[in-house]
mmCIF file of the protein (N, C-alpha, C, O) and its ligand, coordinates in Angstrom:
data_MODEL
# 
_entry.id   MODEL 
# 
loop_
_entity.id 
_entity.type 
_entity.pdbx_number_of_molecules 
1 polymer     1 
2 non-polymer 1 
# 
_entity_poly.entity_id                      1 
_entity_poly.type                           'polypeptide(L)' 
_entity_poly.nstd_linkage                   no 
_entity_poly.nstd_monomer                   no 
_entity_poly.pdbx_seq_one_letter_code       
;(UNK)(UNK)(UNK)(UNK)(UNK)(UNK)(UNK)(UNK)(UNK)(UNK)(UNK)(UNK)(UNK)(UNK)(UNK)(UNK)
(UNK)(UNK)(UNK)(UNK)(UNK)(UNK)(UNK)(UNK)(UNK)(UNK)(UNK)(UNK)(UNK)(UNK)(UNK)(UNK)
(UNK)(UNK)(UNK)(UNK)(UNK)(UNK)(UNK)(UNK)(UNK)(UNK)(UNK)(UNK)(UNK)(UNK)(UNK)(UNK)
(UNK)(UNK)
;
_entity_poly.pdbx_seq_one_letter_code_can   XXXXXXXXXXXXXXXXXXXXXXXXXXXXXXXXXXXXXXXXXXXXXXXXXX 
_entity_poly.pdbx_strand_id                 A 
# 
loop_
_entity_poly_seq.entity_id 
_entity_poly_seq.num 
_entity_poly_seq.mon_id 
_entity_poly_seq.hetero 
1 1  UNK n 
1 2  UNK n 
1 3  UNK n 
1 4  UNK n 
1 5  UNK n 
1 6  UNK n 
1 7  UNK n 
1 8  UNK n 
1 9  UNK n 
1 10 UNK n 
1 11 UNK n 
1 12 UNK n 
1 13 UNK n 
1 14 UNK n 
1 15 UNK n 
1 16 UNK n 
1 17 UNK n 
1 18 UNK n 
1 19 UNK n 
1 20 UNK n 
1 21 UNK n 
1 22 UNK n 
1 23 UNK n 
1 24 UNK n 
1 25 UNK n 
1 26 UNK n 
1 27 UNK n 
1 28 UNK n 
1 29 UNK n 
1 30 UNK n 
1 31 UNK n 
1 32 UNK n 
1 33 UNK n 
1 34 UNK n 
1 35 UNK n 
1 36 UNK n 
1 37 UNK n 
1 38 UNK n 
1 39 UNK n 
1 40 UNK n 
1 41 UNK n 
1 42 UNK n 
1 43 UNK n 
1 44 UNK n 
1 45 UNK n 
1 46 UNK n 
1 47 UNK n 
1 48 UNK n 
1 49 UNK n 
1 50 UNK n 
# 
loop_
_struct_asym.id 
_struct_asym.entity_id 
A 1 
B 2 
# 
loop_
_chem_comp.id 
_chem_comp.type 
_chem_comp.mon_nstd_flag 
UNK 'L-peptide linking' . 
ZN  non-polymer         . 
# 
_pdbx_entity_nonpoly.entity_id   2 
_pdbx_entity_nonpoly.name        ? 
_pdbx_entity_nonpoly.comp_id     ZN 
# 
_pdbx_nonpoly_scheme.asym_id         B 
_pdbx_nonpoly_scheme.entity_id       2 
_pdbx_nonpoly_scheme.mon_id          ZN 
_pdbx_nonpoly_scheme.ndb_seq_num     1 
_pdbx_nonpoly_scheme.pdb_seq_num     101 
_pdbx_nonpoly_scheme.auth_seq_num    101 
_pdbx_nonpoly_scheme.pdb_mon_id      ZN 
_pdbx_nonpoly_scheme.auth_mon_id     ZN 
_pdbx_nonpoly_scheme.pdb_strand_id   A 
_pdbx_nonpoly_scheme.pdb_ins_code    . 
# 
loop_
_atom_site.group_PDB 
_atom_site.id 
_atom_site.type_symbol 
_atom_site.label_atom_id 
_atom_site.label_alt_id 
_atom_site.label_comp_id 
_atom_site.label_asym_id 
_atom_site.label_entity_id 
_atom_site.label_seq_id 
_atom_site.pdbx_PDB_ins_code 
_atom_site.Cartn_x 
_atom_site.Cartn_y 
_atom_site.Cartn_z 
_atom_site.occupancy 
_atom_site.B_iso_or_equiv 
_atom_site.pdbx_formal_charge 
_atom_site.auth_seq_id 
_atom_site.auth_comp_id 
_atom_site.auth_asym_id 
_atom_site.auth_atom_id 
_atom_site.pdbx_PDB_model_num 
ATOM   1   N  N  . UNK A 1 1  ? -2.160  4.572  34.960  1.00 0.00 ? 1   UNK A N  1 
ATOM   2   C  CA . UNK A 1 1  ? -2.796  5.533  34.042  1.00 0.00 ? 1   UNK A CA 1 
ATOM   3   C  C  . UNK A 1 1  ? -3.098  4.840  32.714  1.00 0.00 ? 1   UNK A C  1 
ATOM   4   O  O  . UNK A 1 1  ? -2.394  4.210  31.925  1.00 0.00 ? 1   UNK A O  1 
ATOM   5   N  N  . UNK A 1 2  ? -4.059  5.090  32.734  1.00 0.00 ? 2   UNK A N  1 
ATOM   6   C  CA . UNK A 1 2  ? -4.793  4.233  31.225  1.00 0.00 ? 2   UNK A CA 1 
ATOM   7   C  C  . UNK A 1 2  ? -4.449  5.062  29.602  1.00 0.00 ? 2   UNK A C  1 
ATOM   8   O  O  . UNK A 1 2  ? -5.081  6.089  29.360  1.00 0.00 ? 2   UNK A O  1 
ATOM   9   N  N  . UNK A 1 3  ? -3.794  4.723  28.937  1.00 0.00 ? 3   UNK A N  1 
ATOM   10  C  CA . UNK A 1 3  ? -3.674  5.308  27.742  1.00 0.00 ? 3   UNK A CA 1 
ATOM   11  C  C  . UNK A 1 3  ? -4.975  5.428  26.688  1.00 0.00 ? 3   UNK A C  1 
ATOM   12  O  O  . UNK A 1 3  ? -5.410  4.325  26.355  1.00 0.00 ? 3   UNK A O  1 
ATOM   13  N  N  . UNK A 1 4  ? -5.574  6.428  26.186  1.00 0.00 ? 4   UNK A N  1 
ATOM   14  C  CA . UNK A 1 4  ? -6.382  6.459  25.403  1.00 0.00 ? 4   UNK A CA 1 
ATOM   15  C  C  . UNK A 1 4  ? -6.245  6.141  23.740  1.00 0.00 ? 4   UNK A C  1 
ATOM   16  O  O  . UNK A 1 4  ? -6.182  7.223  23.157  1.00 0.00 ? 4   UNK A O  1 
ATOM   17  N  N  . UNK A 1 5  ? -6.203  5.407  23.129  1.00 0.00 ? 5   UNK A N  1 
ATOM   18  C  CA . UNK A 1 5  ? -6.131  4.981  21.779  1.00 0.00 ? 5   UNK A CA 1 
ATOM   19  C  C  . UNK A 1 5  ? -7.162  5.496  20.373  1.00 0.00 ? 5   UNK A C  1 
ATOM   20  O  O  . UNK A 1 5  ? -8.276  4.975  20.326  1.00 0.00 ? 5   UNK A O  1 
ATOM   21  N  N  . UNK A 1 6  ? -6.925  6.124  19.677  1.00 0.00 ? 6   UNK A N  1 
ATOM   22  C  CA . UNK A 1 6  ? -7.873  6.281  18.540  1.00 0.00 ? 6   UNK A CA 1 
ATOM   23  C  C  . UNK A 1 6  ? -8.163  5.036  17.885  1.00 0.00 ? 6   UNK A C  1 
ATOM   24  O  O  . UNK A 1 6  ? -7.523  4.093  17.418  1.00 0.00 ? 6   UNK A O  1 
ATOM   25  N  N  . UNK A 1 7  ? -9.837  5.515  18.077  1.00 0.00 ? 7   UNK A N  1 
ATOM   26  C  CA . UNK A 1 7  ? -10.379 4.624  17.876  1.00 0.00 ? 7   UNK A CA 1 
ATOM   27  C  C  . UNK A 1 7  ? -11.400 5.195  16.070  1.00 0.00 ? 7   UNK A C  1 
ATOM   28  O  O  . UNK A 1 7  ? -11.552 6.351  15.675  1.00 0.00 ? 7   UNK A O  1 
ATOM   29  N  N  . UNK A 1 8  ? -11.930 3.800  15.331  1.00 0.00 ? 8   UNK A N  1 
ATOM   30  C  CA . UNK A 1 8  ? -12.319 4.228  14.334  1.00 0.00 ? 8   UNK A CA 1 
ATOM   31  C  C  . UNK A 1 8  ? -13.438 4.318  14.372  1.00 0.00 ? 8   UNK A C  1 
ATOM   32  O  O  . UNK A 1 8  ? -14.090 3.405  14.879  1.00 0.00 ? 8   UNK A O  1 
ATOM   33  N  N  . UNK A 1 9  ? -13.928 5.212  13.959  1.00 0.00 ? 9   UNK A N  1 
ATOM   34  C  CA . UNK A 1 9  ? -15.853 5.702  14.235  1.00 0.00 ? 9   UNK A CA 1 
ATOM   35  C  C  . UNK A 1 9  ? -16.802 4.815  13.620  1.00 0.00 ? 9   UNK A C  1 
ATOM   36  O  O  . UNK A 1 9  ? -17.953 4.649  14.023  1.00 0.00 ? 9   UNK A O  1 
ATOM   37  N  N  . UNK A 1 10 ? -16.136 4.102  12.362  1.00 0.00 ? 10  UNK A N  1 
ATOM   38  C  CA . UNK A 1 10 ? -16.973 3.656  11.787  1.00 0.00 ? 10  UNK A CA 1 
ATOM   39  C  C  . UNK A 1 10 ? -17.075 1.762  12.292  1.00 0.00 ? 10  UNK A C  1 
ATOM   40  O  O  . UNK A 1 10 ? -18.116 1.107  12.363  1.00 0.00 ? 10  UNK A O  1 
ATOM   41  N  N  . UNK A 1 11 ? -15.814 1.319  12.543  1.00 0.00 ? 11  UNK A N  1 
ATOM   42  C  CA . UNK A 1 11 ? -15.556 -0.287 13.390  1.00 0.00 ? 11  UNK A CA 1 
ATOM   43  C  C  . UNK A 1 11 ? -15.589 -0.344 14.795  1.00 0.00 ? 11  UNK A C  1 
ATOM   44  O  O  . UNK A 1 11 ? -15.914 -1.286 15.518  1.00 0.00 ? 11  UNK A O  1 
ATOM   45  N  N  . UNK A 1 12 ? -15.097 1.120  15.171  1.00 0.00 ? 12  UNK A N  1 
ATOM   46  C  CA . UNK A 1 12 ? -14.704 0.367  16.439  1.00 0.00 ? 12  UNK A CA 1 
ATOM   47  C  C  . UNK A 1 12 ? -13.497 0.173  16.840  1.00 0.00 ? 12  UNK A C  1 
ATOM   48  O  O  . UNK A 1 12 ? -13.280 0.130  18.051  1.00 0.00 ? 12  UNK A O  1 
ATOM   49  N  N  . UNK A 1 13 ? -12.349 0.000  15.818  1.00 0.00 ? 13  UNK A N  1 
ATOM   50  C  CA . UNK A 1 13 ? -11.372 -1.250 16.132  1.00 0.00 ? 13  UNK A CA 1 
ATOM   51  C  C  . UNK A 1 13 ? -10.243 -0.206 16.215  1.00 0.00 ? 13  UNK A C  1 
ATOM   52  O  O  . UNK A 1 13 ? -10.347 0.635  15.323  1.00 0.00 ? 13  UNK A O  1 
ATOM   53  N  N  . UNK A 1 14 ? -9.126  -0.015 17.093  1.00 0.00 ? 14  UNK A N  1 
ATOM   54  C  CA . UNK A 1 14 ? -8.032  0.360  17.379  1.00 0.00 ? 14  UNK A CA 1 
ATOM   55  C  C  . UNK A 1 14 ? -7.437  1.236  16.184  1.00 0.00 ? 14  UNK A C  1 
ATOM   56  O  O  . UNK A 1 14 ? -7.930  0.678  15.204  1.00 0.00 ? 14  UNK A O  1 
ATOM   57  N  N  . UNK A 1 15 ? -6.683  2.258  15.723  1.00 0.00 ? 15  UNK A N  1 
ATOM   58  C  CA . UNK A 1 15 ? -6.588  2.522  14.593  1.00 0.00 ? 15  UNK A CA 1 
ATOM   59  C  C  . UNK A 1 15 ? -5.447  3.766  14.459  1.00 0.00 ? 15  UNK A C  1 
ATOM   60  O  O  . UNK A 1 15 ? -5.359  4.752  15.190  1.00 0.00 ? 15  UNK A O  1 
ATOM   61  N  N  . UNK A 1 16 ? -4.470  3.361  13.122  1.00 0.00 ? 16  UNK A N  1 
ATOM   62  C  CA . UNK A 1 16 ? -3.385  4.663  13.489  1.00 0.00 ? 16  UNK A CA 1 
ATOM   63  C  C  . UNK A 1 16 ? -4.055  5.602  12.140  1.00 0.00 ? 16  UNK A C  1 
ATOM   64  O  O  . UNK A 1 16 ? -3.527  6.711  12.057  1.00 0.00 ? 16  UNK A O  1 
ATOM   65  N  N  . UNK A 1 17 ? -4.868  5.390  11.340  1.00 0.00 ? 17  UNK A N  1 
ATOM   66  C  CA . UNK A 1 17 ? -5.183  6.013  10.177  1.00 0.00 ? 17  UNK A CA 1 
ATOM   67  C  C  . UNK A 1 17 ? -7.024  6.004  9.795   1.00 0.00 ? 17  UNK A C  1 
ATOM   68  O  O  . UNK A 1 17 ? -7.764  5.081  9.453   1.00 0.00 ? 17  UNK A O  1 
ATOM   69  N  N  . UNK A 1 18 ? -7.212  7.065  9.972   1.00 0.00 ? 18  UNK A N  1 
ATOM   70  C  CA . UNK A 1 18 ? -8.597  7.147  9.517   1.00 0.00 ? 18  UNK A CA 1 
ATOM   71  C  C  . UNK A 1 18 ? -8.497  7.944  7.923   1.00 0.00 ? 18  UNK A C  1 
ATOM   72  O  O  . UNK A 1 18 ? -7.577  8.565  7.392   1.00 0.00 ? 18  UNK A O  1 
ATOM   73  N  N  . UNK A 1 19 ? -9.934  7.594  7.449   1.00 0.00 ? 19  UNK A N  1 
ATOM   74  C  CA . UNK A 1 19 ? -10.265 7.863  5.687   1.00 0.00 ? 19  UNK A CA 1 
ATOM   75  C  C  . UNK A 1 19 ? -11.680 8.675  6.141   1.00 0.00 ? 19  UNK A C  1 
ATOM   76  O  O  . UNK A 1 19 ? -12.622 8.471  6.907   1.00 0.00 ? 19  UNK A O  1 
ATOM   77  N  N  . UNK A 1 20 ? -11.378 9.398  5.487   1.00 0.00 ? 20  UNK A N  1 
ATOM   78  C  CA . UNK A 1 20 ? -12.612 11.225 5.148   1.00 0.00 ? 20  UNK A CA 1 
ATOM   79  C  C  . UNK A 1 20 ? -12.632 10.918 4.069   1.00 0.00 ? 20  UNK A C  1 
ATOM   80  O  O  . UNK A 1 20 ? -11.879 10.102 3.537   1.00 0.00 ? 20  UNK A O  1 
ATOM   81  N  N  . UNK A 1 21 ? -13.392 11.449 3.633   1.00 0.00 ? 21  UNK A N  1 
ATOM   82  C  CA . UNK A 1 21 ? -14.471 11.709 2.359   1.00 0.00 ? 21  UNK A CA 1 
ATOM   83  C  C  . UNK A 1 21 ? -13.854 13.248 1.895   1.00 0.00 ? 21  UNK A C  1 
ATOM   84  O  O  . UNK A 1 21 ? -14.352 14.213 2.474   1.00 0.00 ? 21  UNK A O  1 
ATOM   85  N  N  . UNK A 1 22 ? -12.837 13.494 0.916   1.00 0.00 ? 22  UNK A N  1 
ATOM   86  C  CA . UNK A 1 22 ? -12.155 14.548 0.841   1.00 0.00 ? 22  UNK A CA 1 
ATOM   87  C  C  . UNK A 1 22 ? -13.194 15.976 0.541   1.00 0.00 ? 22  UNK A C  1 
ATOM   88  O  O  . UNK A 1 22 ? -13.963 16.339 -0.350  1.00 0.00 ? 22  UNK A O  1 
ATOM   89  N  N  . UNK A 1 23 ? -12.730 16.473 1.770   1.00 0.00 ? 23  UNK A N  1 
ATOM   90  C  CA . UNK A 1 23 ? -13.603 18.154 1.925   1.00 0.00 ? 23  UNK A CA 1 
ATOM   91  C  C  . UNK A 1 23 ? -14.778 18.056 2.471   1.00 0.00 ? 23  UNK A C  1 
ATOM   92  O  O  . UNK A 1 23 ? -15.553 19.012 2.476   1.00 0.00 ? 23  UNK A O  1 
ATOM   93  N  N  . UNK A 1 24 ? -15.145 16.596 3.137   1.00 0.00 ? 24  UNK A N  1 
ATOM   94  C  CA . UNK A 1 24 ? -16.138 16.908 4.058   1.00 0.00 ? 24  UNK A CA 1 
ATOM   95  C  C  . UNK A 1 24 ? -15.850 16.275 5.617   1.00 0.00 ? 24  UNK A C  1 
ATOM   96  O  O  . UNK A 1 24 ? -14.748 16.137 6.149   1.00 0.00 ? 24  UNK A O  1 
ATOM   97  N  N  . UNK A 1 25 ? -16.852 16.018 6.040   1.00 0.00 ? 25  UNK A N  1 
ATOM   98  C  CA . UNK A 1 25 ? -16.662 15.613 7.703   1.00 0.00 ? 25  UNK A CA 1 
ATOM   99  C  C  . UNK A 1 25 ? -16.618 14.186 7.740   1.00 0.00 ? 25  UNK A C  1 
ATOM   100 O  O  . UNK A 1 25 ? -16.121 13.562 8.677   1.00 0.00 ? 25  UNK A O  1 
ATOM   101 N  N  . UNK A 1 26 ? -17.301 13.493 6.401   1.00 0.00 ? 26  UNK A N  1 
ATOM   102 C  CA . UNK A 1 26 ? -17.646 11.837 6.787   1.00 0.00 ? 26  UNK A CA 1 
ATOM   103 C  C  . UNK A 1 26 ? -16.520 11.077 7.247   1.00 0.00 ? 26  UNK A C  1 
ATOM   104 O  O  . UNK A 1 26 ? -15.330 11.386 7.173   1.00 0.00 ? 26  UNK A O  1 
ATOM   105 N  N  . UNK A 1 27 ? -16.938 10.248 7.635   1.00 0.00 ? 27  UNK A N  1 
ATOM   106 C  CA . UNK A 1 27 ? -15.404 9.042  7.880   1.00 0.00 ? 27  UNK A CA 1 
ATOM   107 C  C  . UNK A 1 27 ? -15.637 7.524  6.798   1.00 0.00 ? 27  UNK A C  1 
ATOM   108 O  O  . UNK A 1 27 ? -16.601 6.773  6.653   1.00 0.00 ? 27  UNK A O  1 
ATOM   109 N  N  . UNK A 1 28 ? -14.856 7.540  6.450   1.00 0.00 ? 28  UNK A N  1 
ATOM   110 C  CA . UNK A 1 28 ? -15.501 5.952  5.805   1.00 0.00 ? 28  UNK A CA 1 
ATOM   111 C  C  . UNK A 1 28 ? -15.050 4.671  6.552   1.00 0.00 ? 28  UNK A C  1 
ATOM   112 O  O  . UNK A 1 28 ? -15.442 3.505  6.505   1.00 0.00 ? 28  UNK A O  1 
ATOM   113 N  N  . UNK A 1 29 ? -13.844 5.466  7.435   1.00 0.00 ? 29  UNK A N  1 
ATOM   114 C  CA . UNK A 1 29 ? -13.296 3.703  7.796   1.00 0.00 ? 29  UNK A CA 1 
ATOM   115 C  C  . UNK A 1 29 ? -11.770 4.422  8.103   1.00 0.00 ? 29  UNK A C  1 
ATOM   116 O  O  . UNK A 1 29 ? -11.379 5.578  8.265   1.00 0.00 ? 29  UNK A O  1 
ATOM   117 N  N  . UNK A 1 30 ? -11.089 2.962  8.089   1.00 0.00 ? 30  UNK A N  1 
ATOM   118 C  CA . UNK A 1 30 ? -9.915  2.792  8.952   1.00 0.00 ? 30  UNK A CA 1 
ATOM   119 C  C  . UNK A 1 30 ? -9.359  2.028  8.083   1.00 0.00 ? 30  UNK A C  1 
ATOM   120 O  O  . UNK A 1 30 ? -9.965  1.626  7.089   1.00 0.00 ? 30  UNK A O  1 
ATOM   121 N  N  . UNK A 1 31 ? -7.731  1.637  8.437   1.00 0.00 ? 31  UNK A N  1 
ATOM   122 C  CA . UNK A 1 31 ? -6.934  0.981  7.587   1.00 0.00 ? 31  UNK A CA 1 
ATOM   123 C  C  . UNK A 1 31 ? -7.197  -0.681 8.159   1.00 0.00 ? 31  UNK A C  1 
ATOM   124 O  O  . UNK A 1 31 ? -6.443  -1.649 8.063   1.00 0.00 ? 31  UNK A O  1 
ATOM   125 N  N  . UNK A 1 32 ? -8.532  -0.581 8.764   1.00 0.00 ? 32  UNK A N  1 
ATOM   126 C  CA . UNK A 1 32 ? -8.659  -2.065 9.317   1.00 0.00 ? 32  UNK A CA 1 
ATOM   127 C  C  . UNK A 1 32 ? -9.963  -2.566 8.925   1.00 0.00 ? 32  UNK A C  1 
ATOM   128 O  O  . UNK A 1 32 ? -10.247 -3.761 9.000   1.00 0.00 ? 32  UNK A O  1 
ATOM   129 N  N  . UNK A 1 33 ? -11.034 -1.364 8.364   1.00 0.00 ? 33  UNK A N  1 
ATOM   130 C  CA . UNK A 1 33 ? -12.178 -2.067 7.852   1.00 0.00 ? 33  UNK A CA 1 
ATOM   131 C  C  . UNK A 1 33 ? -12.490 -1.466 6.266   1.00 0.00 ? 33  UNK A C  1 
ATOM   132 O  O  . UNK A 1 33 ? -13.593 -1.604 5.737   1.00 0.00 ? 33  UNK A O  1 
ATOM   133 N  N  . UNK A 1 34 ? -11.299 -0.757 5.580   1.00 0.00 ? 34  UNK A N  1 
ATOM   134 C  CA . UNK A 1 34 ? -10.857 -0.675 4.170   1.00 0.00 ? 34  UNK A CA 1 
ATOM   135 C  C  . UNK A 1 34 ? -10.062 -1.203 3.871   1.00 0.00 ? 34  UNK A C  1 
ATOM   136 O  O  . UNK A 1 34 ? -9.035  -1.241 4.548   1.00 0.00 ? 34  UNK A O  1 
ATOM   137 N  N  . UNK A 1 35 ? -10.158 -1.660 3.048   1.00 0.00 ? 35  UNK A N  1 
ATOM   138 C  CA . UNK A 1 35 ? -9.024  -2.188 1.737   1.00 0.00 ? 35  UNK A CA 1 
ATOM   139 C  C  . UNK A 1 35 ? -8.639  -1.661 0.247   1.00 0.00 ? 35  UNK A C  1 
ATOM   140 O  O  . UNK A 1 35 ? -9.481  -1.692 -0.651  1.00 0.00 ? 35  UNK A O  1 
ATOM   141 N  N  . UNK A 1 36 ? -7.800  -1.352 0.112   1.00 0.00 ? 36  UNK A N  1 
ATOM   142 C  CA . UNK A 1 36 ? -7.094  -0.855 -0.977  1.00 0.00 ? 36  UNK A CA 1 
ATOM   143 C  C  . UNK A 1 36 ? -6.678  -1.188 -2.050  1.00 0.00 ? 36  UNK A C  1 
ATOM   144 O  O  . UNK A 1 36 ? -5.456  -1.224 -2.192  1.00 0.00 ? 36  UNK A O  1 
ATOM   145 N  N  . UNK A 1 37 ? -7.773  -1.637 -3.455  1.00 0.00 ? 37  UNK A N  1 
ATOM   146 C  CA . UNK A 1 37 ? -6.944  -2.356 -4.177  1.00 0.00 ? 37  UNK A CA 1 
ATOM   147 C  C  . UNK A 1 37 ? -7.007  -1.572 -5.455  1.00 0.00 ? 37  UNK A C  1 
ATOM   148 O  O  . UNK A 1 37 ? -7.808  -0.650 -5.606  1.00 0.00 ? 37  UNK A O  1 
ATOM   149 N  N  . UNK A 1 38 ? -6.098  -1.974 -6.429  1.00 0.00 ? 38  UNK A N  1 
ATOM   150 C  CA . UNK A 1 38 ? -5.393  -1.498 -7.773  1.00 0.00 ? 38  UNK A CA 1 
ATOM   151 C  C  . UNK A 1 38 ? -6.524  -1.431 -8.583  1.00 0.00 ? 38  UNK A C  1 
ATOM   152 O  O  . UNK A 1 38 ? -7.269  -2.377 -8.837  1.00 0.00 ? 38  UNK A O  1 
ATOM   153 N  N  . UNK A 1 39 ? -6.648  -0.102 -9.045  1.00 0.00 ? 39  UNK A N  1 
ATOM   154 C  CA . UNK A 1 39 ? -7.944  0.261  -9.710  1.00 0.00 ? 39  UNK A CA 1 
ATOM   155 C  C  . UNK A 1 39 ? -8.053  -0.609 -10.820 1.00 0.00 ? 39  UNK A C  1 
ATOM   156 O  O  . UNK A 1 39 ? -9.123  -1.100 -11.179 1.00 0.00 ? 39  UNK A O  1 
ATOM   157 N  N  . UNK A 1 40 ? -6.794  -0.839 -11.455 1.00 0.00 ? 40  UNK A N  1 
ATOM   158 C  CA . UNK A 1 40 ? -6.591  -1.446 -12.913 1.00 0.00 ? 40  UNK A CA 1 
ATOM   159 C  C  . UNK A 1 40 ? -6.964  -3.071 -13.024 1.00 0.00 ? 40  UNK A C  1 
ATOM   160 O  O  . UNK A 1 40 ? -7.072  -3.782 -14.023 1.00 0.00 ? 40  UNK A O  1 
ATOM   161 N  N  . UNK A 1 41 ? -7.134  -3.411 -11.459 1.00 0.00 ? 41  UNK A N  1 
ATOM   162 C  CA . UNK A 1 41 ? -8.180  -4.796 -11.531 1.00 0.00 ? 41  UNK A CA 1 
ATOM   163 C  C  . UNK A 1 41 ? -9.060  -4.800 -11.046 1.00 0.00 ? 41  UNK A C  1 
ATOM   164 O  O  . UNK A 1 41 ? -9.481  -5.839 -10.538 1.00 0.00 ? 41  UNK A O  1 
ATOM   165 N  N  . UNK A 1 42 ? -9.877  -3.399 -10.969 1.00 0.00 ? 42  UNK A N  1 
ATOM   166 C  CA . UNK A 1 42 ? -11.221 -3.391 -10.375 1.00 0.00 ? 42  UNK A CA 1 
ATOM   167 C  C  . UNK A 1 42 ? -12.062 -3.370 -11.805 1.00 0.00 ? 42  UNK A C  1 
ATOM   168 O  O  . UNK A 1 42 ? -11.804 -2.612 -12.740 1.00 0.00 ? 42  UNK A O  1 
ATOM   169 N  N  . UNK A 1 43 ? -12.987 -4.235 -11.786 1.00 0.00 ? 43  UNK A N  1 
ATOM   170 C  CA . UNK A 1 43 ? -14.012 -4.207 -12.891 1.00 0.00 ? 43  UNK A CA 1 
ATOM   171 C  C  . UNK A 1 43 ? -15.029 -2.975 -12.646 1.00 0.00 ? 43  UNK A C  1 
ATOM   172 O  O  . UNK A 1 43 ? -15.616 -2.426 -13.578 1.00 0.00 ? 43  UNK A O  1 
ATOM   173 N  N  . UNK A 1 44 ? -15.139 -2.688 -11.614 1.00 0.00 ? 44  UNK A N  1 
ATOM   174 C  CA . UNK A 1 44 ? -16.178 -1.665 -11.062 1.00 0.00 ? 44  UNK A CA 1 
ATOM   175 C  C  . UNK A 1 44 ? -15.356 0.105  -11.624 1.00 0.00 ? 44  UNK A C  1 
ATOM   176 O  O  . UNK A 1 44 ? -15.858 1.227  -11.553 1.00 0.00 ? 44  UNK A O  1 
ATOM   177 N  N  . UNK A 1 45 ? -14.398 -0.190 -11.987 1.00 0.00 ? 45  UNK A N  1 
ATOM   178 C  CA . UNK A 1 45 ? -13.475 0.733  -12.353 1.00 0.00 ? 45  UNK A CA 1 
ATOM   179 C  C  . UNK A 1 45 ? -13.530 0.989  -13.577 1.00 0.00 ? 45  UNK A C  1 
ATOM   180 O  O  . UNK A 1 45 ? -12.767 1.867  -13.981 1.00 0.00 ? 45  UNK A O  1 
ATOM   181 N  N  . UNK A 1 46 ? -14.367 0.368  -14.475 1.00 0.00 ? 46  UNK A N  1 
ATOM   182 C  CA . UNK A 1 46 ? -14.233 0.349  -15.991 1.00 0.00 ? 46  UNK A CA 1 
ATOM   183 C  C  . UNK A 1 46 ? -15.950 -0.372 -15.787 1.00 0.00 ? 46  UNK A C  1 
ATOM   184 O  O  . UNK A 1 46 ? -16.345 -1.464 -15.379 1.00 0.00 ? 46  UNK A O  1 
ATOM   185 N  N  . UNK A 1 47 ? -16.610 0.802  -16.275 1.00 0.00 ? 47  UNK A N  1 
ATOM   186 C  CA . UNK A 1 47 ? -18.078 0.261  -15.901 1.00 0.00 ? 47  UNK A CA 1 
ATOM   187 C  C  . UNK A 1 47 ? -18.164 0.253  -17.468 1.00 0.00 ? 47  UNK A C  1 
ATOM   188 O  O  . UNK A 1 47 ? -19.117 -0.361 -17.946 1.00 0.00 ? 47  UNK A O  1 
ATOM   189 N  N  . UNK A 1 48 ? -17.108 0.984  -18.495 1.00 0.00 ? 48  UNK A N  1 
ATOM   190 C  CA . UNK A 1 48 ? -17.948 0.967  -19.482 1.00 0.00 ? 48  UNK A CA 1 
ATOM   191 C  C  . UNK A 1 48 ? -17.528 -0.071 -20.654 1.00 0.00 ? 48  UNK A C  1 
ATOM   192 O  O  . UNK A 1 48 ? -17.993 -0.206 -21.785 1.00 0.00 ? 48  UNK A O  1 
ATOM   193 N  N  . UNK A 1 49 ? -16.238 -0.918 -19.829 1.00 0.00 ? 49  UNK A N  1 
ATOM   194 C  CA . UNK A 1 49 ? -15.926 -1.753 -20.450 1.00 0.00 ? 49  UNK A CA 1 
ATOM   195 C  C  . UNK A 1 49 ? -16.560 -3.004 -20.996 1.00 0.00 ? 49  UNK A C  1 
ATOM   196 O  O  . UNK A 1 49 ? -17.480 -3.468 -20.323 1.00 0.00 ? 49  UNK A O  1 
ATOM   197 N  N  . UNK A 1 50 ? -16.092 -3.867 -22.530 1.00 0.00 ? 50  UNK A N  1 
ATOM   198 C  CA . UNK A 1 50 ? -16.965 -4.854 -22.727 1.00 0.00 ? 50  UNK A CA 1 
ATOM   199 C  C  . UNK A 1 50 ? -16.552 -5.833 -22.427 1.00 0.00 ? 50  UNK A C  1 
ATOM   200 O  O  . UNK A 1 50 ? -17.231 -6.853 -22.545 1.00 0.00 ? 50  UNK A O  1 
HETATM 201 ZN ZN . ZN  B 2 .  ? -12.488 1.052  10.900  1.00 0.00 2 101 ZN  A ZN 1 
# 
C-alpha cells in the first residue's frame, strides 16, 4: 500500500508545512521553497531608509 504524502502546490517537493496568504486561498510555498529571514536584516524591510 502506497502512502500518499503532501505535496507543495507551488514546488512540487514533499512537504510537512504549507504558507497561505493570510485570509485567502493562495499558497506561496513550502518550508522547502521559502525562506525565512530576520526582518531587521532585510534592506527591503526599511525601504525608507538612508
Ligand atoms: Zn514548496
Amino acid at each position: 500500500m502506497k502512502e500518499v504524502y503532501p505535496h507543495c502546490p507551488v514546488c512540487g517537493e514533499e512537504c510537512e508545512h504549507v504558507y497561505r496568504e493570510s485570509g485567502t486561498d493562495t499558497y506561496l510555498g513550502c518550508e522547502n521553497c521559502l525562506e525565512e529571514e530576520d526582518a531587521w536584516n532585510c534592506a527591503a524591510c526599511f525601504p525608507d531608509d538612508e
